[in-house]
Backbone as numpy.savetxt, mean C-alpha at the origin, in Angstrom:
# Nx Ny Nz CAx CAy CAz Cx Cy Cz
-25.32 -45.09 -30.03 -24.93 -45.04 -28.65 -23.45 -44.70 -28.51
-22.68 -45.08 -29.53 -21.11 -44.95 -29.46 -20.94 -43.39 -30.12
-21.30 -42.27 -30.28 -21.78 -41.60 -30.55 -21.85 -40.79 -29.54
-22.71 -41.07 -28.88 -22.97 -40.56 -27.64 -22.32 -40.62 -26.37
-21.47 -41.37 -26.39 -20.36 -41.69 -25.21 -18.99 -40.88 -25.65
-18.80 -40.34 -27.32 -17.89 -39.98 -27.41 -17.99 -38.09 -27.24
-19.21 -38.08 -27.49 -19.74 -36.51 -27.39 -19.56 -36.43 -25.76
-19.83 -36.94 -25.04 -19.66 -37.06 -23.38 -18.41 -36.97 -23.20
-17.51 -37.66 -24.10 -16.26 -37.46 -23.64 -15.52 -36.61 -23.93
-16.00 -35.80 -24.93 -15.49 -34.67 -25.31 -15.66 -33.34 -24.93
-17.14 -33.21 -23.93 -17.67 -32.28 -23.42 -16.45 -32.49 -22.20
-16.70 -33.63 -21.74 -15.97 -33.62 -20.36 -14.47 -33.20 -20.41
-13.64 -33.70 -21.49 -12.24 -32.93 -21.85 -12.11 -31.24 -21.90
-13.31 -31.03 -22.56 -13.34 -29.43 -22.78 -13.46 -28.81 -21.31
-13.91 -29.26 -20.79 -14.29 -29.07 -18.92 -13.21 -28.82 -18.49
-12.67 -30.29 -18.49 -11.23 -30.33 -17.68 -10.62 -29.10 -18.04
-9.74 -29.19 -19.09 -9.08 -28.36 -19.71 -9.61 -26.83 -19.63
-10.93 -26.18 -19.57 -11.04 -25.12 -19.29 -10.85 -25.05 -17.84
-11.11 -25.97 -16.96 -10.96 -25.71 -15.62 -9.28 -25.46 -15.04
-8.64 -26.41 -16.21 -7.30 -25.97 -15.95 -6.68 -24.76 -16.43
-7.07 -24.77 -16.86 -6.95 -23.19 -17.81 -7.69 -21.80 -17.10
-8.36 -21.80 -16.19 -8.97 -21.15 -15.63 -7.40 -20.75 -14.28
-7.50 -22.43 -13.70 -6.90 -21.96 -12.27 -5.45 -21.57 -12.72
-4.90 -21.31 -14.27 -3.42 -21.95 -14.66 -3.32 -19.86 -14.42
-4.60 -19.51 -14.77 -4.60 -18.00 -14.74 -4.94 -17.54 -13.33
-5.76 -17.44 -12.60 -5.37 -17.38 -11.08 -4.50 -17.50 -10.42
-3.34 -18.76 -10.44 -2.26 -18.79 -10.33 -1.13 -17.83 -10.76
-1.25 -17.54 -12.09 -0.71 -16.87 -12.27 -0.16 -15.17 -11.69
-1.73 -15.20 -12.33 -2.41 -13.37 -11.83 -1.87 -13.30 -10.13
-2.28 -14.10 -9.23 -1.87 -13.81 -8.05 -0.40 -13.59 -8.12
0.74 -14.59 -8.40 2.11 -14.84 -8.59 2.47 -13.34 -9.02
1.87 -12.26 -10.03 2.21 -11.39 -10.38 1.76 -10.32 -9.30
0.72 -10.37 -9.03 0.89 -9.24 -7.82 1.63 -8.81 -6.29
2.53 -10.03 -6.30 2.93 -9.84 -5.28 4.41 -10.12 -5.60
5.76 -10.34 -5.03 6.94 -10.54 -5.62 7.32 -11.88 -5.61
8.07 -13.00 -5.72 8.91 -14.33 -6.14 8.38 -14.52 -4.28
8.60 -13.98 -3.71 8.68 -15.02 -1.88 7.14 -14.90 -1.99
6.47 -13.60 -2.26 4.86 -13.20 -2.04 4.34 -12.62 -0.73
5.84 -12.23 0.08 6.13 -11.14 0.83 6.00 -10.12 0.94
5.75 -9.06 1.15 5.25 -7.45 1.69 5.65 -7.04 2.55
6.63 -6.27 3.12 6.92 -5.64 4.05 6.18 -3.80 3.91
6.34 -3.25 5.27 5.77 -2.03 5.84 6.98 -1.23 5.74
7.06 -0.21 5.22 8.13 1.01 5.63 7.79 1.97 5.89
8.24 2.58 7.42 8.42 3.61 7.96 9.52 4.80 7.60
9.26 5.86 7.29 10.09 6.96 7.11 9.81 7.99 8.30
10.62 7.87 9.11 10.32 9.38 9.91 11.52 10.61 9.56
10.66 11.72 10.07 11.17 13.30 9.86 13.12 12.97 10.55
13.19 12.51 10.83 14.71 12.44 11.37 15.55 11.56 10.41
15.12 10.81 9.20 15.88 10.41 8.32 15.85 8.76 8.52
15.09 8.53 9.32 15.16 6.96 9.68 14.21 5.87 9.30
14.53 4.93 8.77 13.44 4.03 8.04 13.24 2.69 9.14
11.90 2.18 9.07 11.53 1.09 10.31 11.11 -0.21 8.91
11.47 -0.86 9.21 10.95 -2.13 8.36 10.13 -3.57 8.79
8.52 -3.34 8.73 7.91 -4.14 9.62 7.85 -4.86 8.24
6.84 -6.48 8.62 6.40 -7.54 7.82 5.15 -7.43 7.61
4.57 -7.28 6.78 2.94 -6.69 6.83 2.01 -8.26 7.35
2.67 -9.06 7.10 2.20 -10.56 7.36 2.68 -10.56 8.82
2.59 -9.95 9.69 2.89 -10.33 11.22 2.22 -9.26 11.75
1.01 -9.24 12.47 0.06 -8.18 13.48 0.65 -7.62 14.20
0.68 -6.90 14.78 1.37 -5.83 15.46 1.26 -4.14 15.53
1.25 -3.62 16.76 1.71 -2.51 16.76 2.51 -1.85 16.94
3.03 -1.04 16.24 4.54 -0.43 16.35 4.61 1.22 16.30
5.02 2.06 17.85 5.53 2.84 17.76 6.51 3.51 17.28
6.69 4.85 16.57 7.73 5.58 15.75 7.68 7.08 16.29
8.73 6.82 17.04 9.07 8.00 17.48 10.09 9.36 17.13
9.71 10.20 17.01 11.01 11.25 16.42 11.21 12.68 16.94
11.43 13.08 16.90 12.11 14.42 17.48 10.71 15.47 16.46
9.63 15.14 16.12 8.84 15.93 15.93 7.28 15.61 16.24
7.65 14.26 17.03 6.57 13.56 17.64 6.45 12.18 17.31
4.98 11.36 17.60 5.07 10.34 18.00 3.64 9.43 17.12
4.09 8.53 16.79 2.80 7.65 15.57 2.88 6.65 16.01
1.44 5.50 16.03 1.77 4.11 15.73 1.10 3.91 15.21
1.67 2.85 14.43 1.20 2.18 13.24 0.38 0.65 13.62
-0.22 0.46 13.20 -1.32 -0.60 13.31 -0.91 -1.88 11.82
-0.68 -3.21 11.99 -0.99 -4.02 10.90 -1.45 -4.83 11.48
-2.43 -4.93 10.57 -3.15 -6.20 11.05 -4.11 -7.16 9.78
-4.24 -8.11 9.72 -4.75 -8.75 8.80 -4.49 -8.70 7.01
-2.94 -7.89 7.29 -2.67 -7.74 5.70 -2.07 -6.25 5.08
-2.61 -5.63 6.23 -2.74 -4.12 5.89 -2.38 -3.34 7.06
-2.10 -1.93 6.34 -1.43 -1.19 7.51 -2.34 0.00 7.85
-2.18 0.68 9.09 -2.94 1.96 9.15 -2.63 2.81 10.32
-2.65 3.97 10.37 -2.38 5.20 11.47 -2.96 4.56 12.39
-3.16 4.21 13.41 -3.61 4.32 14.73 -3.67 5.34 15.84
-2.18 5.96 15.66 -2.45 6.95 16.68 -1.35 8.31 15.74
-1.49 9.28 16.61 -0.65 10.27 16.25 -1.08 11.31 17.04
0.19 11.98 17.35 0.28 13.31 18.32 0.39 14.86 17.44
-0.14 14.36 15.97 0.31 15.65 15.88 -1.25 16.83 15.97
-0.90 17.95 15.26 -2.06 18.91 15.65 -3.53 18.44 14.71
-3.39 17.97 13.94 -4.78 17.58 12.75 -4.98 16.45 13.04
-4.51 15.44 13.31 -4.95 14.08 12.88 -5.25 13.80 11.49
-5.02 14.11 10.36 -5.31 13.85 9.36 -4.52 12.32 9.08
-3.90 12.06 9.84 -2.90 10.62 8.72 -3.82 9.76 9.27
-4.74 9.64 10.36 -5.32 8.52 11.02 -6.42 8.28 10.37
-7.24 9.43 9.69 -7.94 9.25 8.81 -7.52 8.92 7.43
-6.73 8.83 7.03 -6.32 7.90 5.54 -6.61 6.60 5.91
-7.06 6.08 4.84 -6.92 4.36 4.66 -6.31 3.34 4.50
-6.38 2.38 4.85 -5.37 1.47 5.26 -5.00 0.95 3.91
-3.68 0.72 3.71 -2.78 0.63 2.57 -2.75 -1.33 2.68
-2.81 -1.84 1.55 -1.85 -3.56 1.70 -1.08 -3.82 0.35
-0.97 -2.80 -0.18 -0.43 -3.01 -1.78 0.52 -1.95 -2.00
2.15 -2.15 -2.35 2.64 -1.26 -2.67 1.84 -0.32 -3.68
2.48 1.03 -3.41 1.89 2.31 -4.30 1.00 3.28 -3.55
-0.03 3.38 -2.90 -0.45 4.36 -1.89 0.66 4.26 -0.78
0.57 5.49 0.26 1.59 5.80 1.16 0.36 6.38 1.96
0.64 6.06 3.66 0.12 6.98 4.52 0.70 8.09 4.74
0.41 8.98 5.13 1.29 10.40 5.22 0.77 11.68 6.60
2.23 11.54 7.34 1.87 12.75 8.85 2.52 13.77 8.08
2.17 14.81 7.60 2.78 16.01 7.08 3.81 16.63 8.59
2.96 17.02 9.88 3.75 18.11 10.68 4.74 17.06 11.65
4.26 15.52 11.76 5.87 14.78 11.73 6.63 13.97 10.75
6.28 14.56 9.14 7.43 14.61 7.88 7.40 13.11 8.36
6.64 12.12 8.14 6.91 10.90 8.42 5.46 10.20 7.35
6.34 9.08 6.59 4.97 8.51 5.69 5.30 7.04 5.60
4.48 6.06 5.45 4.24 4.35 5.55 4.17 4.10 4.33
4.67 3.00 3.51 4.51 2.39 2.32 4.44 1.20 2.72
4.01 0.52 1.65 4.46 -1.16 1.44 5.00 -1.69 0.25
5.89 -2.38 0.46 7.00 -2.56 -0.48 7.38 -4.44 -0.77
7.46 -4.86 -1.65 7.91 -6.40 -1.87 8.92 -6.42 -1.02
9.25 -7.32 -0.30 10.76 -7.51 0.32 11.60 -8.00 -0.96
12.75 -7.20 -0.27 14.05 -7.48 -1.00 14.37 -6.19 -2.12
12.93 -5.65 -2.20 13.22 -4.10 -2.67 13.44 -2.96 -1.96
14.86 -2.76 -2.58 15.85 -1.83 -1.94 16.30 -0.20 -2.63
15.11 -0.07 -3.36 14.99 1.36 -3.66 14.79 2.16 -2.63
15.36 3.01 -2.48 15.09 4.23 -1.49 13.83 5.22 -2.53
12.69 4.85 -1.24 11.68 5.83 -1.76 11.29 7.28 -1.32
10.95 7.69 -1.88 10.58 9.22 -1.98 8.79 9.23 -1.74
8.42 10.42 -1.51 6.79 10.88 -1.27 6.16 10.90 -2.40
5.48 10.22 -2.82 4.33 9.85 -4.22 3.33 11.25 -4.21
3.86 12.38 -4.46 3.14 13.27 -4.43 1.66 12.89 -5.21
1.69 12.71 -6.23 0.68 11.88 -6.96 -0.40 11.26 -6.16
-0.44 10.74 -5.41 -1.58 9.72 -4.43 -1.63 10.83 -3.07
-1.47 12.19 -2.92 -1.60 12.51 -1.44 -2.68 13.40 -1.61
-3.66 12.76 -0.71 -4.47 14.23 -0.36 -4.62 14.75 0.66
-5.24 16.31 0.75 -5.37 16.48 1.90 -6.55 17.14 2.50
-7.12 17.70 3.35 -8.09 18.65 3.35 -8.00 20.20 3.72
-8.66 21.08 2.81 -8.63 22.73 3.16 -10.29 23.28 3.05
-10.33 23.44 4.23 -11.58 23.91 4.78 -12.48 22.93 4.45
-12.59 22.09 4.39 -13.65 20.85 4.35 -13.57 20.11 2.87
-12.85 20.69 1.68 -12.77 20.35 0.43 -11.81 19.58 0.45
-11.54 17.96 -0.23 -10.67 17.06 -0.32 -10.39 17.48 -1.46
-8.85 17.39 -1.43 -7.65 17.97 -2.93 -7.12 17.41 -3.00
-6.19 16.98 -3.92 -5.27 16.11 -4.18 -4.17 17.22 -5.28
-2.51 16.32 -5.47 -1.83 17.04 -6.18 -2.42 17.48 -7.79
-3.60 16.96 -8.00 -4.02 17.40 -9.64 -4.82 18.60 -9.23
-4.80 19.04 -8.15 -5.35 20.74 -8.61 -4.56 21.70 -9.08
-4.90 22.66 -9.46 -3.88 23.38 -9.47 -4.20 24.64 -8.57
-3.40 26.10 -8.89 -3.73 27.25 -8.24 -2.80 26.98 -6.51
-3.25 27.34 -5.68 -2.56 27.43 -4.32 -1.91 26.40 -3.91
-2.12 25.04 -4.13 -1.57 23.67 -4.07 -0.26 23.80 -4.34
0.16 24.48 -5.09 1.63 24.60 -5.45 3.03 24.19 -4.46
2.22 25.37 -3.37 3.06 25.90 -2.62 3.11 24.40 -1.22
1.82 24.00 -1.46 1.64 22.54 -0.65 3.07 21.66 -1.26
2.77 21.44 -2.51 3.69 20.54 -3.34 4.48 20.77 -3.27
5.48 22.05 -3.34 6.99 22.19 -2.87 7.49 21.30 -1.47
6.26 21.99 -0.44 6.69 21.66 0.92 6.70 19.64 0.77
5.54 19.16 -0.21 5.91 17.48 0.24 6.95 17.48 -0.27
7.43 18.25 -1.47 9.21 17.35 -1.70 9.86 17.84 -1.08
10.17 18.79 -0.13 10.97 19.10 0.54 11.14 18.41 1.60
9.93 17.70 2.22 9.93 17.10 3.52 10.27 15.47 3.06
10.25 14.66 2.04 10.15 13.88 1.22 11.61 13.36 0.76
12.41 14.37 1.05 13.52 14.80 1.15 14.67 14.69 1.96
């Protein structure tokens, strides 16, 4: 019987201890995806050189206006997304809503694109040519094609710029 109370108690240690060991990594893993506060802010770049700095943790809509037209941006529940835009395609309203630095929304004909960024990071960013696509004649492309794209890719770093 003493035997058997100690095998119980040893199952039950192994428990604990994996259970702590479980959440010690959840904890963790989260802690790493996000920065030391676990903050996120929204950045706006418009075609006139001007950056908007929303809190991705506060709902809201926010107009951005510029001398090549007019966007708002939508956050809500974590994440950001086009809502509106005046320009001739609508293509940025159809991209998907971003909550993790590294994708960017992007208005090509108002030179204006959305990131999300850790607060307190103060890199001045540039256009992730890498993550943009777009559409030509119904075919979705991205910067890994090659052939005519080229001449696309100059124009994002130029506007990027």
């Amino acid at each position: 019987m003493r035997q058997v109370r100690q095998y119980r108690a040893t199952i039950l240690a192994g428990v604990v201890v994996a259970l702590v060991l479980v959440a010690t990594f959840a904890l963790v893993g989260r802690a790493m995806m996000t920065n030391a506060t676990g903050a996120l802010t929204v950045r706006v770049h418009d075609g006139d050189g001007n950056t908007y700095v929303y809190s991705l943790g506060q709902d809201g809509d926010h107009v951005i206006a510029s001398s090549l037209g007019t966007n708002t941006i939508s956050i809500k529940g974590g994440s950001v997304r086009m809502s509106d835009a005046d320009c001739p395609n609508q293509s940025c309203m159809q991209q998907q809503p971003i909550s993790q630095p590294g994708p960017q929304i992007i208005c090509l004909p108002h030179r204006l694109w959305v990131e999300v960024t850790s607060t307190g990071d103060d890199n001045t960013s540039s256009l992730d040519e890498d993550l943009v696509e777009w559409s030509v004649s119904g075919e979705t492309r991205n910067s890994g094609n090659a052939g005519d794209t080229n001449d696309i890719l100059d124009d994002l770093d130029t506007i990027a710029r």
